[in-house]
Steps between C-alpha positions, in 0.01 A plus 500: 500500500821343471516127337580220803744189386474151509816348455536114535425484871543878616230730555481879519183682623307792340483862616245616744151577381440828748515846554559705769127516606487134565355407824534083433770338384454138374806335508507096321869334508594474150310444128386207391652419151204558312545838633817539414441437173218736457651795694217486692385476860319176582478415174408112509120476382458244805618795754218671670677828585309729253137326542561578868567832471259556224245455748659650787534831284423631141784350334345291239685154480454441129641839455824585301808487742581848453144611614478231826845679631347820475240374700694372798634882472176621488432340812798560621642157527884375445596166391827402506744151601690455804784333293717689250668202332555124599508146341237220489458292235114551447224761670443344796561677763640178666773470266698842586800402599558702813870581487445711134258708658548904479209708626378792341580825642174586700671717757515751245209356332312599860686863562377607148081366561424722837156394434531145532337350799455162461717195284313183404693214384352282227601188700691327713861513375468885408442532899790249617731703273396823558580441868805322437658675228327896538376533862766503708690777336209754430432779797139471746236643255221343639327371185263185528599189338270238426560149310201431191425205369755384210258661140771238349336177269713292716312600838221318384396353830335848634200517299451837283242669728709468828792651309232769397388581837853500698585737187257748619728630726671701220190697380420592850869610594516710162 
C-alpha cells in the first residue's frame, strides 16, 4: 500500500482496499490525520468503522491491519475515499476547502469491479461529493447508493447502536 502525505494543509488519499470480486464499495471523503499518520484506514481509536464491521462480518476489530483488510476482501468489500487530494486545516470533514478538491478516479475504479452492486458512503460529505465531484461524469450502471451514518468520533450525536444497525445494510448487500 502506498504511503498517503500530509503536508501543512494538503491531503492525499490512500489506494483502494478491493479486488475485482468486490460487490460493496465503501467510499468515506478523505482520512482523518490520525490516519494519515498511521497509514491506516480509520485509524482514530474513537472511530467506530472496524467495531462495526467486526460485527457485521468476521473481521476481528482488534485485529492487525493487515489481517482486517483481508477481511473486507474476504467478504468481498472495497473501501476507498471519494477525494484524491485537497486542503483543510484539520480532519473535519467541514474544513475541506471545496475549491482544492480532486476526486479519485472511480470511473475506472467502477469499470475494473464488475461485481460491485452497491456504494455506501460513510457519511454525509462522502455523498455530497461523490455526486458533485464523481456522478455526473460516470455512465448509467445502476448501482445502489445509500448514505451511513458518519463511524467518525466527531459524529457523536448518533448513538453507536443506530450507526450499528443502519450499517447492516453492508453485510446484507455483500
Amino acid at each position: 500500500m502506498n504511503v498517503a502525505s500530509v503536508d501543512a494543509m494538503h491531503v492525499h488519499s490512500f489506494p483502494p482496499i478491493s479486488d475485482p470480486t468486490c460487490r460493496v464499495l465503501i467510499l468515506g471523503s478523505m482520512p482523518g490525520k490520525a490516519s494519515l499518520r498511521a497509514n491506516q484506514y480509520y485509524a482514530h481509536p474513537q472511530n467506530a468503522f472496524w467495531r462495526i464491521l467486526s460485527e457485521c462480518f468476521d473481521v476481528p476489530a482488534e485485529a492487525p491491519y493487515e489481517q482486517r483488510v483481508s477481511g473486507l476482501i474476504r467478504h468481498h468489500l472495497a473501501v476507498w475515499d471519494v477525494l484524491r487530494s485537497c486542503t483543510r486545516e484539520s480532519s473535519l470533514d467541514s474544513d475541506i476547502v471545496e475549491a482544492s478538491i480532486v476526486p479519485n478516479d472511480l470511473a475506472t475504479f467502477l469499470s475494473e469491479h464488475p461485481e460491485l452492486r452497491m456504494i455506501c458512503f460513510n457519511g454525509a460529505k462522502a455523498e455530497t461529493c461523490y455526486r458533485r465531484y464523481v456522478l455526473p461524469s460516470l455512465p448509467e450502471r445502476g448501482v445502489a447508493c445509500h448514505r451511513l451514518p458518519s463511524t467518525s468520533p466527531a459524529n457523536a450525536s448518533i448513538p453507536y447502536a443506530k450507526k450499528l444497525a443502519a450499517w447492516k445494510i453492508v453485510s446484507e448487500a455483500a
